[in-house]
Legacy VTK file of the C-alpha trace (Angstrom):
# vtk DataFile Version 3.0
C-alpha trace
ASCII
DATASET POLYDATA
POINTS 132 float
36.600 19.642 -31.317
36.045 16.149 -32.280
35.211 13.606 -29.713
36.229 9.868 -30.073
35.696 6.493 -28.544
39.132 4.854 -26.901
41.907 3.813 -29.351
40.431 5.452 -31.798
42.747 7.917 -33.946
41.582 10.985 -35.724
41.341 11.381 -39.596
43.291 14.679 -40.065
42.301 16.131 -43.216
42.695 19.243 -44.676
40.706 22.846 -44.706
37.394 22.491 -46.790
34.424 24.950 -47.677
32.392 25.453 -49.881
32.498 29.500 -51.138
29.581 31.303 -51.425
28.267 33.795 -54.056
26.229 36.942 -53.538
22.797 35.148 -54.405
23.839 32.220 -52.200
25.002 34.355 -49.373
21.730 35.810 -48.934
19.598 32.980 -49.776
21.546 31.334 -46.613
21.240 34.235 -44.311
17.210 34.992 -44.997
15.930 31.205 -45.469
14.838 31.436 -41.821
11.916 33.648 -42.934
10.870 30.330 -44.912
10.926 28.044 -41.934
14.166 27.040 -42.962
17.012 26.262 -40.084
19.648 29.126 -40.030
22.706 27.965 -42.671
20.676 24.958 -44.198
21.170 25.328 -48.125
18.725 22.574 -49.781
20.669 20.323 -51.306
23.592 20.292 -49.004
24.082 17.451 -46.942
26.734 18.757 -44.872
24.639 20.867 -42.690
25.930 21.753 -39.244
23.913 21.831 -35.742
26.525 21.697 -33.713
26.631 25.571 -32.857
25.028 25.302 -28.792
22.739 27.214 -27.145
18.727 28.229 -27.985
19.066 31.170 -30.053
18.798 30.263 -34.130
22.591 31.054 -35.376
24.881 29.305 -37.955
28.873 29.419 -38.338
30.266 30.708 -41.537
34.269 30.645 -42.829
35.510 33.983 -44.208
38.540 33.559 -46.180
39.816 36.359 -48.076
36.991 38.546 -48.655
34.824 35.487 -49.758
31.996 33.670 -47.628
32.140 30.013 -47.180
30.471 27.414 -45.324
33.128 24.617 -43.931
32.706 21.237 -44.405
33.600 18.051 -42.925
35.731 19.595 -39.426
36.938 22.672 -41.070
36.656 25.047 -38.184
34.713 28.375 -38.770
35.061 32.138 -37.980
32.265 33.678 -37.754
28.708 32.727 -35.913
25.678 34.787 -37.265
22.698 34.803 -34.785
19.333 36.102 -35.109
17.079 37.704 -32.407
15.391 35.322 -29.967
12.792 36.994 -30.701
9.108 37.028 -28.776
8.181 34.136 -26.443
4.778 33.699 -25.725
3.672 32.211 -22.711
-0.621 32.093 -21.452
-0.214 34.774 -19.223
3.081 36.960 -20.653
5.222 37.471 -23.579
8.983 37.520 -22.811
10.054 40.114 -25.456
13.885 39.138 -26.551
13.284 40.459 -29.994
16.878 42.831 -29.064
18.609 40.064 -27.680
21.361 40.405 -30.769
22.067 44.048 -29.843
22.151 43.487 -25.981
24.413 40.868 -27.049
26.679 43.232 -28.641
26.189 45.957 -26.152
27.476 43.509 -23.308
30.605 42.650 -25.241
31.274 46.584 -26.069
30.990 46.921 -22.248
32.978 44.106 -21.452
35.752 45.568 -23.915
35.763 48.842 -22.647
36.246 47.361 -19.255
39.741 46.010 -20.813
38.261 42.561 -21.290
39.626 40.519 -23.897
37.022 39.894 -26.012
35.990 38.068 -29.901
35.322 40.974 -32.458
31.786 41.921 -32.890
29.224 43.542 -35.300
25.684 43.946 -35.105
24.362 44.333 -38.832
20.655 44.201 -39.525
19.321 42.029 -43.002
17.776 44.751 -44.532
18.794 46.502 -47.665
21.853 45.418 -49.461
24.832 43.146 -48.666
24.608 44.142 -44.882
27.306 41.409 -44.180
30.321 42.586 -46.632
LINES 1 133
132 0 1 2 3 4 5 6 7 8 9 10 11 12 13 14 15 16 17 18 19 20 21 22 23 24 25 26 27 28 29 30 31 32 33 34 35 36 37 38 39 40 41 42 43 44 45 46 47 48 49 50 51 52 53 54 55 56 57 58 59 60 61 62 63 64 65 66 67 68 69 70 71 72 73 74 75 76 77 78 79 80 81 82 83 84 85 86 87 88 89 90 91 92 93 94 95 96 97 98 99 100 101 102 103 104 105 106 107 108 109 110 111 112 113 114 115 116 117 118 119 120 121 122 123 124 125 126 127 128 129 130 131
């Protein structure tokens, strides 16, 4: 969704993205661990922050069977989120390092329940190619 200011019109322009190889794929996905943002790739200027809410997540495009990060107002079709994680206060530690799977376990419930709901699959980064 693009929001403008009265009278003005929108710039319709086609589908864009940038596809992503193997090596770029995971450099994108595990930058976090270098106090990176989720989906930043250095050198892109193009980076999205758009996707709401406090937990670190980026949106990909899959087309095909290939990867891609959209640019410009592409739309995307897949988010990828990471655990919360811990959150330390003084006096506790709010422990939300499972949030992704009780993420995933709510929307299995919710489906089983006959809810419509967006497809889902909780896939850890370890080991090789998780995402394909």
């Amino acid at each position: 969704m693009t929001l403008l200011p009265p009278g003005e019109e929108a710039h319709l322009e086609g589908l864009r993205w940038q596809t992503l190889d193997e090596a770029q794929l995971t450099a994108l996905l595990t930058a976090y661990q270098s106090d990176i943002p989720l989906g930043m790739i250095t050198g892109q200027d193009d980076f999205r922050i758009s996707v709401a809410g406090a937990q670190e997540k980026t949106a990909l495009l899959r087309m095909g069977e290939q990867w891609c990060i959209p640019q410009g107002a592409t739309p995307t079709t897949h988010i990828i989120k990471l655990p919360i994680g811990e959150i330390k206060q003084p006096n506790a530690t709010l422990d939300l390092r499972e949030s992704v799977d009780n993420e995933y376990l709510c929307l299995a419930l919710a489906e089983n329940w006959a809810w419509r709901c967006r497809k889902r699959r909780s896939s850890p980064l370890r080991g090789s190619a998780p995402w394909r």
